[in-house]
C-alpha positions in Angstrom: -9.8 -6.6 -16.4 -8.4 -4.8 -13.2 -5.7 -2.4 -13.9 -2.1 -2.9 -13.3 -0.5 -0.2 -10.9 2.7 0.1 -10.7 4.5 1.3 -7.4 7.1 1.7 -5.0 7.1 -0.2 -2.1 7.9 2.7 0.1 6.5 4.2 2.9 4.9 6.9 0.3 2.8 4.1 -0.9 1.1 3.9 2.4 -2.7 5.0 1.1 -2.4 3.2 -1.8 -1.6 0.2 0.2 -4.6 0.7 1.8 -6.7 0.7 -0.9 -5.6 -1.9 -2.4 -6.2 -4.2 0.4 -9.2 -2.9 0.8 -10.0 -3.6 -3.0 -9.0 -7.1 -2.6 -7.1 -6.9 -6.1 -11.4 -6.6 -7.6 -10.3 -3.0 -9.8 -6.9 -3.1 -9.7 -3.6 -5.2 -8.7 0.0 -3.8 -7.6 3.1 -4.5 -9.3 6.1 -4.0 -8.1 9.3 -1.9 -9.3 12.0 -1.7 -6.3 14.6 -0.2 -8.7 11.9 2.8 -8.9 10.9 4.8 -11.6 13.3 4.4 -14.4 11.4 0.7 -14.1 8.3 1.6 -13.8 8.6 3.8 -17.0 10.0 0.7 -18.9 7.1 -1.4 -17.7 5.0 1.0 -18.9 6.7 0.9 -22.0 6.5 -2.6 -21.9 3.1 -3.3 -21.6 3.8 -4.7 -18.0 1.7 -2.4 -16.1 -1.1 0.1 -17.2 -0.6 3.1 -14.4 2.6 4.2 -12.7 2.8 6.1 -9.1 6.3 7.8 -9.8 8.5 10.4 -9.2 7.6 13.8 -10.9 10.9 14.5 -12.8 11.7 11.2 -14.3 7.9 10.7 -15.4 8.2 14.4 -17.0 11.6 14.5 -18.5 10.5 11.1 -20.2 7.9 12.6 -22.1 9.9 15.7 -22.8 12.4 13.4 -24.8 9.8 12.0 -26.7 8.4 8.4 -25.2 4.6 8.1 -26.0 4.3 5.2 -23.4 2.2 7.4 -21.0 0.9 10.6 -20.6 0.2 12.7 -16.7 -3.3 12.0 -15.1 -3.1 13.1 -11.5 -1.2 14.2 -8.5 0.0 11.7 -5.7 2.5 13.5 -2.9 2.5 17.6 -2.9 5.8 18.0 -1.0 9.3 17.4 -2.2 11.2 14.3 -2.0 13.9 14.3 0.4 17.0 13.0 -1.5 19.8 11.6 0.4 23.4 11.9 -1.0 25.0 8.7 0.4 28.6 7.2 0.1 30.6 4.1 1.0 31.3 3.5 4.9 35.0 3.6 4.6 35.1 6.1 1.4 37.1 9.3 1.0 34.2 11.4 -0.2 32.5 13.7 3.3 31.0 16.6 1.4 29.5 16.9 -1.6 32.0 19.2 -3.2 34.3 16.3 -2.6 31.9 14.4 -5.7 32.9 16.5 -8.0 34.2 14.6 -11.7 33.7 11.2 -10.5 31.3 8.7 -11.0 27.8 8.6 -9.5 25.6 5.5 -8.7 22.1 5.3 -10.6 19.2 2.6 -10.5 19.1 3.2 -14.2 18.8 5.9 -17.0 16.2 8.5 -16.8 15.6 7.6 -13.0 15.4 10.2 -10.5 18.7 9.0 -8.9 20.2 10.2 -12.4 17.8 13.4 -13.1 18.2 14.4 -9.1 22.1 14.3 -9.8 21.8 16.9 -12.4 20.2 19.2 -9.8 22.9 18.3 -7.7 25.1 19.6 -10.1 23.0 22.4 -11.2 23.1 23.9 -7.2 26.3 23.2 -6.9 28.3 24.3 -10.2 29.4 22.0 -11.6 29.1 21.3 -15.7 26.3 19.2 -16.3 27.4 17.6 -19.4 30.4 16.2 -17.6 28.5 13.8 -15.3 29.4 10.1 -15.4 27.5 7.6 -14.0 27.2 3.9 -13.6 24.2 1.4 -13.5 23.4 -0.2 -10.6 19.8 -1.1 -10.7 18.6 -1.1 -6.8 19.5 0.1 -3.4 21.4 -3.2 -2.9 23.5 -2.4 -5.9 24.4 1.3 -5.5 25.3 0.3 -1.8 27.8 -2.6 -2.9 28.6 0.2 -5.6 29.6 2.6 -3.1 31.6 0.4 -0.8 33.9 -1.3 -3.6 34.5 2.6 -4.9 33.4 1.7 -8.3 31.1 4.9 -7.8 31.7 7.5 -5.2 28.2 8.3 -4.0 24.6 7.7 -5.3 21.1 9.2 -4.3 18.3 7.9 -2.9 15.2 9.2 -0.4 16.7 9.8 3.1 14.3 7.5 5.3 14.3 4.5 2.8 18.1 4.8 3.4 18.5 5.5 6.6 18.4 1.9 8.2 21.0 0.8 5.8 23.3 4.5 7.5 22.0 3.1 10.6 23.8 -0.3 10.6 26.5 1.1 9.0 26.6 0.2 5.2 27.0 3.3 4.3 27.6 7.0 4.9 24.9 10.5 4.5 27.3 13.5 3.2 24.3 15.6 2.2 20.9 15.7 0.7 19.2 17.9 -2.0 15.1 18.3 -1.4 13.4 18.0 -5.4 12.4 21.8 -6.1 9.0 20.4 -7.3 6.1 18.2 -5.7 7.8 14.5 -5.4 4.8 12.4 -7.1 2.5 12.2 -10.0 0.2 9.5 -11.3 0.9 8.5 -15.0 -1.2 6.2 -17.0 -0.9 4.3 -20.8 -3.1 6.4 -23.0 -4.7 3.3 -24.9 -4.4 0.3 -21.8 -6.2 2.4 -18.9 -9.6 4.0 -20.2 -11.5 6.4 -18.4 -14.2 3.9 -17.2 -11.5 2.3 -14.9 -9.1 4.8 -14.3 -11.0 7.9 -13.2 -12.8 5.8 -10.4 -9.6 4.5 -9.4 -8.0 8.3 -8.9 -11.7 9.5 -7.2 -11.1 6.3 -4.5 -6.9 6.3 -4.1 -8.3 10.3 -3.3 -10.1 9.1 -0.5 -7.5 7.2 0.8 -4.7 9.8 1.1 -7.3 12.4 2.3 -7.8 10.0 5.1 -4.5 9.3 5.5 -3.2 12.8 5.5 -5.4 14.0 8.2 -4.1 15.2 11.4 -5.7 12.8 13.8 -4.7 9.4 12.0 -0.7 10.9 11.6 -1.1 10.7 15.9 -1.6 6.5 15.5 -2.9 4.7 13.0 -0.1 6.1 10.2 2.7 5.6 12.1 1.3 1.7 13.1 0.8 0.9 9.5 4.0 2.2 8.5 5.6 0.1 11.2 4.2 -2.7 10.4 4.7 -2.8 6.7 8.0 -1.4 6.6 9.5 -2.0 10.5 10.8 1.7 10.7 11.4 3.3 13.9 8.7 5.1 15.4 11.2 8.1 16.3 11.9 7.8 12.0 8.0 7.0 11.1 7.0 10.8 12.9 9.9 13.1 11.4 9.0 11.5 7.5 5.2 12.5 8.5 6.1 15.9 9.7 7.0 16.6 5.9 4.6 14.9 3.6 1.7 16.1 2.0 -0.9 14.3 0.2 -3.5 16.3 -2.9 -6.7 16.8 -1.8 -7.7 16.0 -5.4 -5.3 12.7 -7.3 -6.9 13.5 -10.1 -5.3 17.4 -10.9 -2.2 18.6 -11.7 -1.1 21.9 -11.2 0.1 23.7 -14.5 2.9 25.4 -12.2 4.6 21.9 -11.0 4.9 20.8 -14.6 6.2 24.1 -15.8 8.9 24.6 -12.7 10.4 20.9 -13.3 11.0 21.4 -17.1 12.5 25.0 -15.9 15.0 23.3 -13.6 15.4 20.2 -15.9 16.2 22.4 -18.8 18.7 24.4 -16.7 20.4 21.4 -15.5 20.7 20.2 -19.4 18.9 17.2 -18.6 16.2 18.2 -21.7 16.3 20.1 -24.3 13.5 22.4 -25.5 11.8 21.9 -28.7 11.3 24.9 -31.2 8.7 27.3 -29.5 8.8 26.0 -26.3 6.8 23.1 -24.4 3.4 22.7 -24.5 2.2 21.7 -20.9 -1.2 19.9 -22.2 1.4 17.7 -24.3 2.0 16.7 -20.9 -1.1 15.3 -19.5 -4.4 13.0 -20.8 -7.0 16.0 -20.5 -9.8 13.2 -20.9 -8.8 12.2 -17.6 -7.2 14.6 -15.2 -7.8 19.0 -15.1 -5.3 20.9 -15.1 -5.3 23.8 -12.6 
């Protein structure tokens, strides 16, 4: 039975668009989940999809608070996200000092437009445990959110936005880069077994190898992006300028895990259990190494 693989359909997903054409849906299909990874994580939970591509933080503070619904078995971007603080076109708010004690816009507890507002708060001084924040479940909703001042601003990755700043839904006051790599690979520990998903992280390897070298980011990168997700070339080179793909999907560096929970337990977003996490807690060992 091919694997389900959760996903963003964002221009991160580019390689593993590729694949999966080229797989012809044989090992694995795509599913889905434009309100990110506080959805992906529920369909994981939900026995909707067997493998998630999502963003480091949520996937790692969710198994700090306990859920058992995956565990960490590779690497998928190496560079931080780039996260856009954005407000309503006619709002008050121009700074983010200005955001302090009101309400923020999130796709959905345990996101990373909820965990990235933490860090927000963290760099900026604020008391974490004063946040408030209201559900809006996609990019359509935190916009409508925004511009009927229900919330005051909401995060989101700077090019996925930045058509909507561009016809003037909205406003940018500010952005706050993840201090950690931006994706990991998690998988169900019982509904993806090795036989199936180790090939499928030795393959999805060759695909962002490919499409992370220098010659294709000249062309054939920016012409797929373009035509899958109709940005603007001018948009398409600055976002390649500051990705980075693993040369290996199928490790995870010790240090990325230990730096998120050190920032996630300084903005109060976890808590730490008596004697301190155990990183291989963290990650199925059967499938990915740990370096």
């Amino acid at each position: 039975m091919p694997l389900r693989i959760g996903y963003v359909r964002e221009h991160f997903s580019s390689p593993l668009l590729q694949f999966a054409e080229a797989d012809g849906g044989k090992t694995f299909t795509l599913v889905e989940c434009p309100s990110g990874t506080g959805q992906l994580i529920g369909r994981l939970e939900n026995d909707e999809i067997d493998v998630a591509i999502a963003l480091t933080d949520p996937l790692i503070s969710g198994i700090a608070k306990g859920s058992k619904a995956y565990k960490l078995v590779g690497s998928y971007v190496t560079t931080p996200l780039n996260w856009a603080v954005i407000t309503g076109k006619d709002s008050k708010y121009n700074s983010i000092s200005d955001l302090k004690g009101t309400t923020i816009g999130i796709s959905r507890y345990g996101s990373g437009s909820q965990t990235m507002a933490y860090v927000m708060a963290l760099q900026q001084g604020w008391p974490t445990n004063e946040l408030k924040f209201q559900v809006n479940n996609d990019i359509r909703g935190l916009i409508n959110s925004v511009n009927d001042s229900s919330t005051s601003a909401f995060m989101w990755e700077w090019f996925t936005t930045k058509p909507f700043v561009d016809a003037g839904e909205c406003r940018f006051i500010g952005s706050v880069p993840t201090p950690w790599p931006s994706w990991l690979i998690a998988a169900h520990p019982t509904r993806a077994p090795a036989d199936a998903l180790k090939p499928f992280l030795a393959t999805l390897t060759t695909y962002v190898r490919a499409f992370d070298a220098a010659e294709k980011r000249e062309s054939a990168d920016v012409e797929f992006i373009k035509d899958k997700f109709g940005y603007p070339e001018e948009d398409i080179k600055a976002w390649l300028k500051t990705v980075g793909y693993p040369q290996d999907c199928a490790a995870i560096p010790r240090q990325v895990i230990l730096d998120t929970l050190d920032v996630l337990l300084k903005a109060g977003f976890v808590q730490s259990p008596e004697g301190g996490f155990d990183v291989a807690h963290f990650v199925n060992t059967d499938i990915t190494a740990l370096t």
